[in-house]
N, C-alpha and C positions, 0 to 999 in steps of 0.2 A: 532637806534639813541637814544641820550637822550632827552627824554623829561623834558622841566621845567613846570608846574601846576602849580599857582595860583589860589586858590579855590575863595577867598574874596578879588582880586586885590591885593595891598599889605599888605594883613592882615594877628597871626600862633596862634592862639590857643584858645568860643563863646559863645552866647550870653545871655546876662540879656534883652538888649534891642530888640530882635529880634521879628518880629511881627507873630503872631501867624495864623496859618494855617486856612485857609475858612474850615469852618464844611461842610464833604463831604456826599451825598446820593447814592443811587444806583439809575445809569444811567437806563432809561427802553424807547429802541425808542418804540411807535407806531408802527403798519401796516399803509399805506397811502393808502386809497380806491383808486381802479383807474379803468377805463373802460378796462383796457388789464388783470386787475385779476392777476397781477403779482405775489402777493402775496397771490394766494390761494389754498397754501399747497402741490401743485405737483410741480412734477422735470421741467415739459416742459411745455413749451405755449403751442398755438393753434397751433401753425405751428410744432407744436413739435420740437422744438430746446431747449435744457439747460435754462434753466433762472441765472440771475445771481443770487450771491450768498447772501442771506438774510441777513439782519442788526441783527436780533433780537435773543434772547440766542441761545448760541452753534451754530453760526453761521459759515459756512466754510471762510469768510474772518476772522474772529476773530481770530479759531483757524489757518490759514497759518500767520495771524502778530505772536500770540504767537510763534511759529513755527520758525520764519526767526527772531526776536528778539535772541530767546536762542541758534539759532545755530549762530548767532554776541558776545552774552555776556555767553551763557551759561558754568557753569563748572563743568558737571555731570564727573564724574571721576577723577577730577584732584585732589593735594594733595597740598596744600599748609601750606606752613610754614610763621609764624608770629609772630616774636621777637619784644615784647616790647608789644605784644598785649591783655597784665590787662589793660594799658592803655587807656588814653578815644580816643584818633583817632585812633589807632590800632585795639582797639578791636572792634570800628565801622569797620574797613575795614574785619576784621575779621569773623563778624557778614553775614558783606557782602557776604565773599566769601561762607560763608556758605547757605546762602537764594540761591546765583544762583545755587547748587548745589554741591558744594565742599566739600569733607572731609578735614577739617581746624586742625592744630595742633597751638595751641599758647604756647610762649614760655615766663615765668615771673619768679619771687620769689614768689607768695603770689597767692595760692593755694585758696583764699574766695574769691581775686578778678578777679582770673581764672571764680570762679562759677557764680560771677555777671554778668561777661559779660556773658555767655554760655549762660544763662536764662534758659527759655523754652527747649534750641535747644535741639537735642537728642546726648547724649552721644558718641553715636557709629560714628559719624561722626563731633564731635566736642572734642578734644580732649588738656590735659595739659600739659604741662611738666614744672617742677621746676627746673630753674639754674640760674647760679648767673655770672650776664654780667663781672662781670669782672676777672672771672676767662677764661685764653687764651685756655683751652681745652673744654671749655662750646660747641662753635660751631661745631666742629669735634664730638663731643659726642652725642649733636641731633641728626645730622645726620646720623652717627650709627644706633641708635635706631628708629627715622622712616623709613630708607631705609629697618630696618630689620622687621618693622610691613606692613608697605605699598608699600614697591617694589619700592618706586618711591618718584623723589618730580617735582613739576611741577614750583611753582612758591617759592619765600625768598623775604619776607619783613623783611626790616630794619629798627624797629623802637625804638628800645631802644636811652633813650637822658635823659638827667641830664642839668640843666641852672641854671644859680645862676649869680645875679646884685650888684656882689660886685663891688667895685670903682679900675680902671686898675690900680692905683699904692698903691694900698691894698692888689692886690689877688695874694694867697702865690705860691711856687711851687707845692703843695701836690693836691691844687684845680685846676689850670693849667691840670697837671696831670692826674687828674681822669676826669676831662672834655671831656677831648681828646681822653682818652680810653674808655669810655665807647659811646661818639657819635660818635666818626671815626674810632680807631684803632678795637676795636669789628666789626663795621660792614666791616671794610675790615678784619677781620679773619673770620666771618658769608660769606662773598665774596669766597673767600681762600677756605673752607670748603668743600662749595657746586654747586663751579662749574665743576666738572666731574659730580654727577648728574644730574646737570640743564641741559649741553650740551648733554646726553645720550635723555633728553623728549624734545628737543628745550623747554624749558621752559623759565622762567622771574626774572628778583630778580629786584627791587625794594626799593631802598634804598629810605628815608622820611631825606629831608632834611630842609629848613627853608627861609623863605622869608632874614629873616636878614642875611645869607650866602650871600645875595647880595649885598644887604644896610646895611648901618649901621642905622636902623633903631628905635633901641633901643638898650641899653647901656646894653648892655649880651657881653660883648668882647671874655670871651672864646666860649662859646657858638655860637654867630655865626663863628667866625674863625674857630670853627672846621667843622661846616656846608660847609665854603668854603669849605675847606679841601674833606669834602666827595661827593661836586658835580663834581670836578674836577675828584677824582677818579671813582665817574658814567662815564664822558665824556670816561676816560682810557679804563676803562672796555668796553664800549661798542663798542668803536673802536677797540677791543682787540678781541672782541667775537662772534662780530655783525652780523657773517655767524651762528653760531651756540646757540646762544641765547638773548633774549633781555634783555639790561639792560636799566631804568628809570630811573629817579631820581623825588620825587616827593614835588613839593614847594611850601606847605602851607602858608596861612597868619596867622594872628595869632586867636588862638582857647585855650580859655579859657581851661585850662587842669593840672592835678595836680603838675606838676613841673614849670608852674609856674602863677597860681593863687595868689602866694603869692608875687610876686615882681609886680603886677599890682595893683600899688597904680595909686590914681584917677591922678596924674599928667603926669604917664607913659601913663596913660590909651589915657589922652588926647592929645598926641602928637603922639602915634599908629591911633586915627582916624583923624588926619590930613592929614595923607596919607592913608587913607582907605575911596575911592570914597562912597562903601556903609554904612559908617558912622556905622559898627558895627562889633563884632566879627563873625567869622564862626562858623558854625556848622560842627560838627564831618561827620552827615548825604551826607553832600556837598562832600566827600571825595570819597566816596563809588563806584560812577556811577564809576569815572574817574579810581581808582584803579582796576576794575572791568575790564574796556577796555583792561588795559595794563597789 
């Protein structure tokens, strides 16, 4: 089914004002002395029966949580694809899928801000590919070329997106146009592309859509109309697919991010946390768990 996400209630792109994280130490329980000796260093009591399972490093309850966490979130094997992901929410989820163990491919123009996001990560399972969203053979042509490196794709995120707060009886056809193509009609050719893959691994795709596809929250009229646009087609899709793989749709509030840092003047700014209960942008970080899940 589709899912709609709200990371920040009705907020899409974060923060200057966001409060900064408690400085964290390394947890270290204690042993608790105790007249049954529980904790002294052998397998079994006095009666000789098991003791339970210690608190303290390398503990057998620790490592069964690790254990039962990554066999719920883990994605040692899988192959995911992520268009739009130089980006700053992308390339967090990107990031992400990489940390739970994913071989991640991302997909942009701009081959230094591929490397920003990768960082540290290692090469061999963090990988780029250069094309250009609004050419209609871009998505057919990835998918060529990872199905022919990696045999497989598991999950397609959809996040390439262009906004622009020009005034509705300003904005020409040419802007219209590329609005549409590049946040709806791409990702239904990215949709188009890769679902005979998807449905060979039950796999996922994921399109990234936009709080304001709902409300008219701020005045991006093509911009969110096309977000409608592309949650109705999650809904199609997933009722179209939903035996043989999942489709989401994922509906961020708003999060400070380079397309469109520039049209958050303090006046937008101030009438986005009118309707945003925690009174601040989201962070990119907030995205990750929940992309992770699905």
């Amino acid at each position: 089914s589709t899912r709609a996400v709200s990371c920040v209630d009705s907020c899409e792109h974060s923060c200057g004002n966001k409060a900064k994280p408690a400085a964290m130490s390394k947890r270290t329980v204690e042993p608790i002395a105790s007249a049954s000796s529980e904790d002294d260093g052998t397998d079994t009591d006095a009666a000789g029966s098991p003791k339970k399972a210690r608190v303290n490093g390398g503990s057998t309850a620790d490592a069964a949580a690790t254990s039962y966490v990554t066999s719920l979130f883990g994605l040692n094997g899988k192959v995911c694809i992520v268009f739009g992901g130089t980006g700053v929410l992308c390339g967090a989820i990107a990031c992400g899928y990489y940390d739970a163990g994913a071989t991640v491919v991302i997909v942009g123009r701009s081959e230094e801000k591929a490397a920003a996001v990768r960082g540290e990560r290692d090469a061999e399972r963090f990988h780029f590919i250069a094309a250009d969203a609004s050419l209609p053979e871009t998505p057919g042509a990835v998918r060529d070329e990872v199905v022919e490196r990696f045999g497989k794709v598991d999950v397609l995120v959809n996040g390439v997106g262009v906004n622009s707060s020009t005034p509705f009886a300003e904005i020409e056809e040419a802007e219209m146009v590329d609005i549409f193509d590049k946040n709806f009609f791409f990702a239904a050719r990215c949709c188009q592309a890769f679902v005979p893959a998807l449905t060979e691994t039950s796999g996922s795709i994921i399109n990234v859509g936009s709080i304001t596809g709902l409300s008219p929250l701020s005045k991006v009229f093509m911009y969110g109309s096309s977000k409608a646009a592309l949650s109705n087609l999650s809904q199609n899709l997933a009722r179209e697919y939903g035996e043989k793989l999942r489709v989401n749709l994922l509906i961020p509030g708003f999060f400070p991010a380079e397309q469109n840092r520039k049209i958050l003047s303090k006046e937008r700014t101030a009438t986005i946390m009118e309707h945003t209960p925690a009174n601040r942008f989201g962070d990119p970080q907030e995205l990750v768990p929940v992309r992770i899940k699905y």
